[in-house]
C-alpha positions in Angstrom: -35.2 5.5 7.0 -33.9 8.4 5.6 -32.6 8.0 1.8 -30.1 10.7 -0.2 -29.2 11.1 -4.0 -26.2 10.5 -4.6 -25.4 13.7 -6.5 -25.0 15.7 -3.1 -21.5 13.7 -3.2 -18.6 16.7 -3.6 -14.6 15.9 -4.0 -12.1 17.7 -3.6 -8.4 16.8 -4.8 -5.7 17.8 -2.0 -7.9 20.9 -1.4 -9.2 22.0 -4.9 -12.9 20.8 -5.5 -13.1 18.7 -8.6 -15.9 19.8 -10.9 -17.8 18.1 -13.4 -18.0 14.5 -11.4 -20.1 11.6 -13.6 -19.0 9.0 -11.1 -17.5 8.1 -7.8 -16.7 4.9 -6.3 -17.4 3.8 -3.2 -14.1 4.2 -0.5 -13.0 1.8 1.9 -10.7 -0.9 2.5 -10.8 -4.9 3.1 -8.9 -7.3 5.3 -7.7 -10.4 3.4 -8.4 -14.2 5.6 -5.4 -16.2 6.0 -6.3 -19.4 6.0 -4.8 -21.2 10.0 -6.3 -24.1 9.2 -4.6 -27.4 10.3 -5.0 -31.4 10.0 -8.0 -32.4 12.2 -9.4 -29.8 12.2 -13.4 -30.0 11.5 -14.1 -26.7 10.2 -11.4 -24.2 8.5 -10.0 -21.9 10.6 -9.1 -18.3 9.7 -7.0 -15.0 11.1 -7.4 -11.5 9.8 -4.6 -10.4 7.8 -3.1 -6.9 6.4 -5.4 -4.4 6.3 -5.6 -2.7 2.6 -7.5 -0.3 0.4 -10.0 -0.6 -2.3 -9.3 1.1 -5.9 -11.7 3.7 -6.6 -12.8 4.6 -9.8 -14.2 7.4 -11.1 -15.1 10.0 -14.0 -14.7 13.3 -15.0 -16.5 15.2 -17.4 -12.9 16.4 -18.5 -12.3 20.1 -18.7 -8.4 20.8 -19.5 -9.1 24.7 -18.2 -10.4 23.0 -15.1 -7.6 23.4 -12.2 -8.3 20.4 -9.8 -8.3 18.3 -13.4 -5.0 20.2 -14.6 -3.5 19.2 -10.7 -4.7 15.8 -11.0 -2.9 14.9 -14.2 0.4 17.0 -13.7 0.8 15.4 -10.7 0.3 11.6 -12.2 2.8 12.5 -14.5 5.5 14.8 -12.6 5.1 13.2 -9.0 4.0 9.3 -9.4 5.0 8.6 -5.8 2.5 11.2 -3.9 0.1 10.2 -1.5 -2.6 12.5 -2.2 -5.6 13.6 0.1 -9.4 13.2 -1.6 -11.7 15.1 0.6 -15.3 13.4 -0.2 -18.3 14.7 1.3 -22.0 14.5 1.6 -23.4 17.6 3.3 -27.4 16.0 3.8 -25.7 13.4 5.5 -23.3 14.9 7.7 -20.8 12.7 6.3 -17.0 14.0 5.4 -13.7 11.2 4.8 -10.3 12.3 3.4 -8.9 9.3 2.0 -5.5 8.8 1.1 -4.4 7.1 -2.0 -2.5 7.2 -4.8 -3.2 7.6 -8.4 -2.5 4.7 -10.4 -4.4 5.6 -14.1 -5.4 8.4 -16.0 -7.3 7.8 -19.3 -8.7 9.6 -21.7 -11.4 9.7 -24.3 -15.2 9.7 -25.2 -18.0 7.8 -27.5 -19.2 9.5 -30.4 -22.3 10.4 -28.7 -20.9 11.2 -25.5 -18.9 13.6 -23.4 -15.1 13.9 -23.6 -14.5 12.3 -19.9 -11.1 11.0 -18.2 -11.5 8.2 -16.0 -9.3 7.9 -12.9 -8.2 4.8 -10.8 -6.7 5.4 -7.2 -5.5 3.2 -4.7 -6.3 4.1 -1.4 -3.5 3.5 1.3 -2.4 3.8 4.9 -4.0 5.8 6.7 -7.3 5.3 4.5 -10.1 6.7 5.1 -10.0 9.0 7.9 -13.3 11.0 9.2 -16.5 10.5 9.8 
């Protein structure tokens, strides 16, 4: 079995790559069990329901002159309905999604002994996570 670092990992925000990545969350989504369960029944009994998107979280080593980290944060602020496109790749493992999702938190900061970083939540919706 064939194992990869992680740090091959690149994003790119609708089309600009995002430098300076700490951290990536995993993408995906989850279907939620309704439960179809009825008296007499012996064991519980369950149906698929909506299909819907995971949060992803992840960190930036911020860099205000950087321009995928300027286009990430005017658009939170200026266009809080967009749908926007993260391109994330792994190029060892022949493995490219764009996931659509929305940005739901920008925050900024850093620990007295660390980097200046802004975190970044987004929700990931319909179509999801198209590729390979």
């Amino acid at each position: 079995m064939t194992k990869r670092a992680g740090r091959g990992l690149t994003v790119e925000f609708n089309g600009s790559a995002v430098g300076q990545l700490t951290a990536f969350g995993e993408v995906g989504s989850q279907r939620a069990l309704i439960d179809a369960s009825a008296y007499g029944d012996d064991w519980k009994d369950y149906v698929l329901g909506q299909q819907d998107g995971v949060e992803v979280n992840l960190v930036l080593a911020y860099d205000p002159a950087e321009t995928a980290h300027t286009a990430i944060v005017t658009d939170f602020n200026s266009n809080p309905d967009a749908v926007n496109v993260w391109t994330v790749a792994h190029a060892d493992a022949s493995w490219e999604d764009d996931v659509s999702a929305r940005t739901t938190q920008i925050t900024r900061g850093g620990a007295l002994d660390g980097l200046f970083q802004m975190s970044v939540t987004i929700k990931i919706v319909e179509p999801g996570v198209v590729g390979s």
